[in-house]
C-alpha positions as CSV (number, residue, x, y, z in Angstrom):
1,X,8.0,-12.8,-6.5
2,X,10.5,-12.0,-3.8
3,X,12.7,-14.5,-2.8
4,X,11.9,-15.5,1.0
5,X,8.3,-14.3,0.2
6,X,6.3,-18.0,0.2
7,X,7.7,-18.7,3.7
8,X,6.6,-15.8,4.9
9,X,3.3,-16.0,3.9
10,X,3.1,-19.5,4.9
11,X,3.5,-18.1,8.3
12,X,1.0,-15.4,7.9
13,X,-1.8,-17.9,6.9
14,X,-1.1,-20.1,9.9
15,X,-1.2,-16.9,12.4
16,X,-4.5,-15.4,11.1
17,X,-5.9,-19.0,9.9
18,X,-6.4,-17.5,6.6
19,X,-6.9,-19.8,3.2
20,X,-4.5,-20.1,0.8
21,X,-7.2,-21.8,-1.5
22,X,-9.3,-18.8,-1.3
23,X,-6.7,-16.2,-2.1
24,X,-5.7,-18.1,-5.1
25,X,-9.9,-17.9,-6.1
26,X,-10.2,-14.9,-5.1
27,X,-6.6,-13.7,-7.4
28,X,-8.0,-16.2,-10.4
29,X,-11.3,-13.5,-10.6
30,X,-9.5,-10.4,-10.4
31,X,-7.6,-12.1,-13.0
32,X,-10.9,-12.4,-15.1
33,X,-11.9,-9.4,-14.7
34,X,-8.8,-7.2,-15.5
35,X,-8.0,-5.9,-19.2
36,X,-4.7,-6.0,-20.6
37,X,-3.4,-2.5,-20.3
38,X,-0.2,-0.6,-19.9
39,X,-0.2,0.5,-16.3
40,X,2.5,-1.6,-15.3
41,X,4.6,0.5,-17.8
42,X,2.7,3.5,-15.9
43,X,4.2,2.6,-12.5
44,X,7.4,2.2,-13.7
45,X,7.8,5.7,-15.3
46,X,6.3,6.8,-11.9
47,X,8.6,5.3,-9.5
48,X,11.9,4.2,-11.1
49,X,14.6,6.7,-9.8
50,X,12.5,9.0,-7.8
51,X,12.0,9.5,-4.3
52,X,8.3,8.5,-3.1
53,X,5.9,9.3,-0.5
54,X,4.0,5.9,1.0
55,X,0.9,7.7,2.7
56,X,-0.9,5.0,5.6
57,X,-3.7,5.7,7.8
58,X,-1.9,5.8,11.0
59,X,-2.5,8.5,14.0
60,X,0.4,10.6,12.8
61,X,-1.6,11.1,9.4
62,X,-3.5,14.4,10.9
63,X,0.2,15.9,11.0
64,X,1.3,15.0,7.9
65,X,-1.2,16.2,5.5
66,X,-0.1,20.1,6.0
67,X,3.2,18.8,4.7
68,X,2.1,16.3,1.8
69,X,0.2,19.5,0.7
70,X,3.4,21.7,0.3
71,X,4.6,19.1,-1.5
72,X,2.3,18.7,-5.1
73,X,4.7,17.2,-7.1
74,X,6.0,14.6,-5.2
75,X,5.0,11.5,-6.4
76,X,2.7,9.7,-3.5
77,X,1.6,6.3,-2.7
78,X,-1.6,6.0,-0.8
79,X,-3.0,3.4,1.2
80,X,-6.7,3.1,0.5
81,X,-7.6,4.1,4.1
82,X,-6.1,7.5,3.7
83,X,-7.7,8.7,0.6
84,X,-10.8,10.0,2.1
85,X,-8.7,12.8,4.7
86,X,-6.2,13.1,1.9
87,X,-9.3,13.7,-1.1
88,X,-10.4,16.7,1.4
89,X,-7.3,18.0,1.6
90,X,-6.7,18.3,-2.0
91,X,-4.3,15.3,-2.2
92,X,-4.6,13.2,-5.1
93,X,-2.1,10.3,-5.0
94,X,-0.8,9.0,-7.9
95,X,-1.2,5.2,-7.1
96,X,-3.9,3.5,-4.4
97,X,-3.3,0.2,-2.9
98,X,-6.3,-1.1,-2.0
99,X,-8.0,-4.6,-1.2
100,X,-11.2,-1.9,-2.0
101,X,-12.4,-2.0,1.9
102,X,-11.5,1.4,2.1
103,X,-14.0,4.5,1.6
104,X,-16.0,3.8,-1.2
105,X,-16.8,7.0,-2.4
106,X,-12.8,8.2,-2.7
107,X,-12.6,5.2,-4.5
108,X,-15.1,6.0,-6.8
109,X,-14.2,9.8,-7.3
110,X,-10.4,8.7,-8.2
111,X,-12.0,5.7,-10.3
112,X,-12.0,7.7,-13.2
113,X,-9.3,9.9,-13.0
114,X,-5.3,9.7,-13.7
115,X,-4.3,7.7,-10.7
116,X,-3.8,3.7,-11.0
117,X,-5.2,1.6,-8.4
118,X,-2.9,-1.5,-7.5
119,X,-6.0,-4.3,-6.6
120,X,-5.1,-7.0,-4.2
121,X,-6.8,-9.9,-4.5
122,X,-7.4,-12.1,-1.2
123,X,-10.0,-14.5,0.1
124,X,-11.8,-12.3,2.2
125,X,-12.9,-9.3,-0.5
126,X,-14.0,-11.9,-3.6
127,X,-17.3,-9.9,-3.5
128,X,-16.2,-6.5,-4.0
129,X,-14.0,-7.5,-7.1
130,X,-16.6,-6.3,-9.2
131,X,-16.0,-2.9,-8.7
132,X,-12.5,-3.1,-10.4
133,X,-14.8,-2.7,-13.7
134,X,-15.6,1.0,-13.0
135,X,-12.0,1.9,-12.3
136,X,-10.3,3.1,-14.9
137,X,-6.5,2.2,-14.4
138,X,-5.7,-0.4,-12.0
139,X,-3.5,-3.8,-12.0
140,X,-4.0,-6.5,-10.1
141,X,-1.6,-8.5,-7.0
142,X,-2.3,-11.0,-4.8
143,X,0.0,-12.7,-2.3
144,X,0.4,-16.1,-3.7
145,X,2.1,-17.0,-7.0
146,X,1.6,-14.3,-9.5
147,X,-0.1,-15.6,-12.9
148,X,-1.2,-14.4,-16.0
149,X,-2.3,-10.4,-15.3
150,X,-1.8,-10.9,-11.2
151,X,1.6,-9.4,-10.1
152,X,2.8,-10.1,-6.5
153,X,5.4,-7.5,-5.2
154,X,5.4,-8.5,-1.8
155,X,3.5,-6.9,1.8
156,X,0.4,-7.8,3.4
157,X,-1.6,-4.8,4.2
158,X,-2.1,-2.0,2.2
159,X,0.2,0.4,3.8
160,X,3.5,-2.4,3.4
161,X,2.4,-3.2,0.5
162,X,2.9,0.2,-1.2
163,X,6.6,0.2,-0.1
164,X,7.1,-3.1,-1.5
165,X,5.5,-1.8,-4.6
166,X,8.0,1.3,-4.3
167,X,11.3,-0.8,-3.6
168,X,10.0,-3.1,-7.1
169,X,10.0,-0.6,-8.5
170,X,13.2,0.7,-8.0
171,X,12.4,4.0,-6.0
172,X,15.4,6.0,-5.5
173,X,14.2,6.7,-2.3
174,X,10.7,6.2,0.1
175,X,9.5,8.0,2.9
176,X,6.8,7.4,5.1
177,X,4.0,9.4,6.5
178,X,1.1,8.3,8.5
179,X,2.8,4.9,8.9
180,X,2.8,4.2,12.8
181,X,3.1,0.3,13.4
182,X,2.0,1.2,17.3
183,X,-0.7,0.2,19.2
184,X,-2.6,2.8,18.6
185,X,-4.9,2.4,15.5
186,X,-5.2,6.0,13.6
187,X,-8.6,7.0,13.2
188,X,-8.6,7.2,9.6
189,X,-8.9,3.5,9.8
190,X,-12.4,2.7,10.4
191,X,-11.8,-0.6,12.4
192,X,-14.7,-1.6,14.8
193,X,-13.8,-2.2,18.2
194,X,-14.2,-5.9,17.4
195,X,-11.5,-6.2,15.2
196,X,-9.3,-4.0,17.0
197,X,-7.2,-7.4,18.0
198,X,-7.1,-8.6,14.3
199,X,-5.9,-4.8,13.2
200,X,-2.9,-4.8,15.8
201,X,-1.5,-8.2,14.7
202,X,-1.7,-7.1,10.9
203,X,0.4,-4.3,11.9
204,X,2.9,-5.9,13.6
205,X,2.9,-8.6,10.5
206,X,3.4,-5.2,8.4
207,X,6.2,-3.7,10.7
208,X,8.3,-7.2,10.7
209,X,7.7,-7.7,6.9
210,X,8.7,-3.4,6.0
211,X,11.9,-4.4,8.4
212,X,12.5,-7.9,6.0
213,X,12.1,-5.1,3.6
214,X,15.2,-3.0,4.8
215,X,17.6,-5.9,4.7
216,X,17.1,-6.8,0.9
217,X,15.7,-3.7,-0.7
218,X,18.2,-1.4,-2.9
219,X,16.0,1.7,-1.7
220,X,16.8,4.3,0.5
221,X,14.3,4.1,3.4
222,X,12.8,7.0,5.5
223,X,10.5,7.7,8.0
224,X,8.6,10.6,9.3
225,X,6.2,8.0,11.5
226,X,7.2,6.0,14.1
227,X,10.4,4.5,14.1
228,X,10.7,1.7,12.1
229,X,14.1,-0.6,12.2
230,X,16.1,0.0,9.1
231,X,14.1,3.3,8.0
232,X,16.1,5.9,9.2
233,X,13.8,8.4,11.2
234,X,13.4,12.2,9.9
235,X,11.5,15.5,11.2
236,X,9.4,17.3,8.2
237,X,12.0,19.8,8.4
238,X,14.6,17.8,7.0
239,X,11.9,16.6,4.0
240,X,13.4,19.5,0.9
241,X,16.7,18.1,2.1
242,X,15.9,14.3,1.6
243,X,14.1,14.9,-1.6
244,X,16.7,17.1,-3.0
């Protein structure tokens, strides 16, 4: 676990007047429920070294995809929000980071195939654990103290957490697309109107912790989103020069 990361989510829980007790039941049945496998040795061989795309669901999404297409091999990191535009576009990422409240059917047509699902575990989502036994690679994280099977690599939504994942993994370099941290909330996010308040303070939690993220991480950071402090901000054009 990160060092700085309990306080942190100390504060988190107190904004959002979440339960810690819950996350840790909610972690304990992942936990349960997960096989022993070699995925963790997966990710590494993914990530370690390379530069990585972290794909989220925010408005500048609709603009990336004709770029992420060009680029095939490029190994991407997918928020579970953005896997239904990026599934018709012919986009398979190679790793989903999902709580699994994302589309259910691109989670189920990538359930079976190559791509490894990281599974966060958190008091609000207990009941859809059970459909981590029809997917085929996956590991499990949560956000308090990792146990056993349950890894926590830091972040809070789906879209942070997949750059935390990257920068534990020792990603050379990560660049983001569709990651907006605004006001506005894309429309590949499929919030109701009701929780439009919730969704906005998420994403400022998930800007402040990706700009915690900048200070400690050993990772070159890039953006081609909104600007981000401590991600330096690029065009698409200068993409085959950054990955190069």
């Amino acid at each position: 676990m990160i060092l700085g990361w309990k306080r942190r989510y100390q504060s988190i829980l107190k904004e959002l007047s979440y339960s810690e007790k819950k996350d840790k039941e909610s972690a304990v049945i992942l936990d349960s429920i997960l096989k022993k496998n070699s995925n963790y040795q997966k990710i590494t061989k993914l990530i370690q070294g390379k530069t990585v795309f972290v794909i989220g669901s925010g408005p500048s999404l609709s603009f990336a995809i004709p770029k992420l297409k060009k680029f095939k091999k490029s190994i991407k990191i997918a928020a579970d929000s953005s896997l239904k535009p990026l599934l018709e576009n012919g986009i398979v990422p190679d790793i989903i980071v999902t709580d699994l409240d994302g589309d259910e059917d691109a989670i189920k047509k990538l359930s079976k195939k190559k791509s490894i699902f990281v599974i966060h575990a958190h008091g609000d989502n207990i009941k859809k654990l059970q459909m981590v036994k029809e997917i085929k690679n996956c590991i499990g994280t949560t956000q308090t103290t990792p146990f056993n099977k349950i890894q926590n690599f830091g972040g809070f939504t789906d879209g942070d957490r997949g750059v935390f994942l990257a920068s534990h993994f020792e990603a050379k370099k990560i660049i983001l697309f569709g990651m907006d941290f605004g006001k506005q909330i894309g429309k590949f996010s499929n919030t109701k109107k009701s929780d439009r308040d919730t969704k906005l303070k998420k994403l400022k939690i998930g800007e402040e912790l990706l700009i915690w993220l900048s200070t400690i991480t050993k990772s070159e950071l890039f953006t081609t989103s909104r600007s981000i402090e401590g991600f330096k901000k690029i065009s698409y054009k200068e993409l085959d020069i950054i990955i190069t």
